[in-house]
C-alpha positions in Angstrom: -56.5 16.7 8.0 -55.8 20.2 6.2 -52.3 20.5 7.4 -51.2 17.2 6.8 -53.4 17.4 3.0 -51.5 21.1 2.8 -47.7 19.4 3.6 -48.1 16.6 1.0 -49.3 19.2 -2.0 -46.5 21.3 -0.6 -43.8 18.4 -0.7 -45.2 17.1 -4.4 -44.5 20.7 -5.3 -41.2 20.7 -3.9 -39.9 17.6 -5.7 -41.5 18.6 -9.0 -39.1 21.8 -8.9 -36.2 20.7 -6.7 -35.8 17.1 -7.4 -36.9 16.0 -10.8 -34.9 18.3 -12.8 -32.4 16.8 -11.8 -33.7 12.9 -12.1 -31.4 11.0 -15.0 -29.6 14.0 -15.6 -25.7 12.9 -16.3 -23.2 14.4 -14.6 -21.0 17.3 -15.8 -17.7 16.2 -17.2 -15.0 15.7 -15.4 -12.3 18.5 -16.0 -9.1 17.0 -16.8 -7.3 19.5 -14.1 -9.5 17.8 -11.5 -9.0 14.2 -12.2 -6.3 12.4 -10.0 -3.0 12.3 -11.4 -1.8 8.9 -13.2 0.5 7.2 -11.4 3.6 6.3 -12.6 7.0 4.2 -11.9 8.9 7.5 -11.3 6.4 9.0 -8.6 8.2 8.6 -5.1 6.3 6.9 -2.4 6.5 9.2 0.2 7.8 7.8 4.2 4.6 6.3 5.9 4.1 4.3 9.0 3.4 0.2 8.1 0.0 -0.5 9.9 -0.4 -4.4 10.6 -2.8 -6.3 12.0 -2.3 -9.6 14.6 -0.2 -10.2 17.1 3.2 -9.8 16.3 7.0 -8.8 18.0 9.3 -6.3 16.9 12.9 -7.0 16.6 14.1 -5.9 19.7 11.2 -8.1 21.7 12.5 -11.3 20.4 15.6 -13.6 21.8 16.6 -14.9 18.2 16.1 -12.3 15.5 14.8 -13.7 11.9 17.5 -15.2 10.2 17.4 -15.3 6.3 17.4 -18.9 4.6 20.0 -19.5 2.0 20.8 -16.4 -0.2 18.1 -14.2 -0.5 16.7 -12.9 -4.2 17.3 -9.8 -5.8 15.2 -7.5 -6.8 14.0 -6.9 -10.4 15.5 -3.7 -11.8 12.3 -1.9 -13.7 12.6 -1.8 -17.3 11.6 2.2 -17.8 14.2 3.5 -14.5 16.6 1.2 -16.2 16.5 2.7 -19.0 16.3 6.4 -17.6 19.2 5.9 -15.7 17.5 6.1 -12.1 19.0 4.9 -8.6 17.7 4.8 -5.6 16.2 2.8 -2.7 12.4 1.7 -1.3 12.0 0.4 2.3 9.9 -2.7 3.0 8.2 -3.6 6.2 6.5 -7.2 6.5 5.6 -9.4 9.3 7.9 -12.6 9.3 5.6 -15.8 10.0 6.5 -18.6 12.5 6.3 -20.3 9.6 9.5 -18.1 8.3 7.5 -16.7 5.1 6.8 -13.2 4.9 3.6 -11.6 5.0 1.7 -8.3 4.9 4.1 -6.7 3.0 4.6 -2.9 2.7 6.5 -0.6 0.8 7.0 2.0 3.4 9.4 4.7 1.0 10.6 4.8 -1.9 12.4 7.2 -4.5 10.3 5.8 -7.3 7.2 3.6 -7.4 8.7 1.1 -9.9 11.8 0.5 -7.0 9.1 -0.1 -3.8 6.9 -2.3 -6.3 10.3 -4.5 -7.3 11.1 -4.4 -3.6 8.1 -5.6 -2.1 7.6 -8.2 -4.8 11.8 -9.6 -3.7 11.1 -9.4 -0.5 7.8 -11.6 -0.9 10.2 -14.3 -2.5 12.5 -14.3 0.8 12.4 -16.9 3.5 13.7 -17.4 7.0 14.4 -19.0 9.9 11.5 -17.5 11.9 12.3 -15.2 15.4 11.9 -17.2 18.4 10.7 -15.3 21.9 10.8 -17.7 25.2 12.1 -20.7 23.2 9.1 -21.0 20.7 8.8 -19.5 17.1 6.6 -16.3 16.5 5.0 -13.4 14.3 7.9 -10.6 14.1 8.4 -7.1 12.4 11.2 -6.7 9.8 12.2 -3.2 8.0 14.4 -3.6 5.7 15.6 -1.3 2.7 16.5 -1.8 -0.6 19.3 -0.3 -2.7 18.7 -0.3 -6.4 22.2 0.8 -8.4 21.2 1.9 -11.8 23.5 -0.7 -14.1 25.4 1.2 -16.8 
């Protein structure tokens, strides 16, 4: 019974110096050099691998690749590159439904954020004729990139 009376004065004492000084304290400030950097339309999107999830074909599984559905829409120039000037490109993968719509859409690359958020938001806009695989419609991988010519 000593040992065990002993290791709960011994843990009180503990958490009287270690612990509460610390109870309700607020944290330090954050320094401003530590915080993430803002993200803006000009930050690239650096090449990364699309992840999806589901059962899907890529386009050289299939016997009839997607085929697009009348003429698809064009991307949104963004207002601030516009007006800097910028060109450049984003690439898009998305999963093309049986049902022709396209879904889990990623921006994969781009030269500027504001071109892969344009892109992916076109792209969501598209429709087509879904890929078919032994004669019936299914779930297929598209990459596709996007060119965006500043206007002058």
């Amino acid at each position: 019974m000593k040992n065990i009376t002993s290791f709960c004065i011994a843990a009180l004492i503990a958490s009287v110096v270690f612990v509460l000084p610390g109870y309700g304290a607020e944290k330090p400030a954050a320094d401003a050099a530590d915080a993430p950097a803002k993200e803006t339309v000009f930050d690239p999107i650096p090449p990364r691998q699309p992840e999806f999830t589901g059962e899907f074909f890529s386009l050289k599984d299939v016997d009839t690749r997607p085929a697009s559905k009348g003429t698809p829409a064009s991307p949104s120039f963004p207002k601030e590159l516009k007006k800097a000037g910028a060109s450049g490109q984003a690439t898009v993968a998305f999963v093309v439904s049986t049902e022709g719509v396209p879904g889990q859409i990623q921006v994969i690359q781009a030269t500027h954020r504001g071109f892969g958020e344009a892109a992916a938001k076109c792209v969501n806009k598209w429709r087509f004729k879904p890929a078919i695989k032994d004669g019936k419609p299914v779930n297929c991988v598209m990459v596709y990139p996007i060119e965006f010519t500043s206007p002058l």
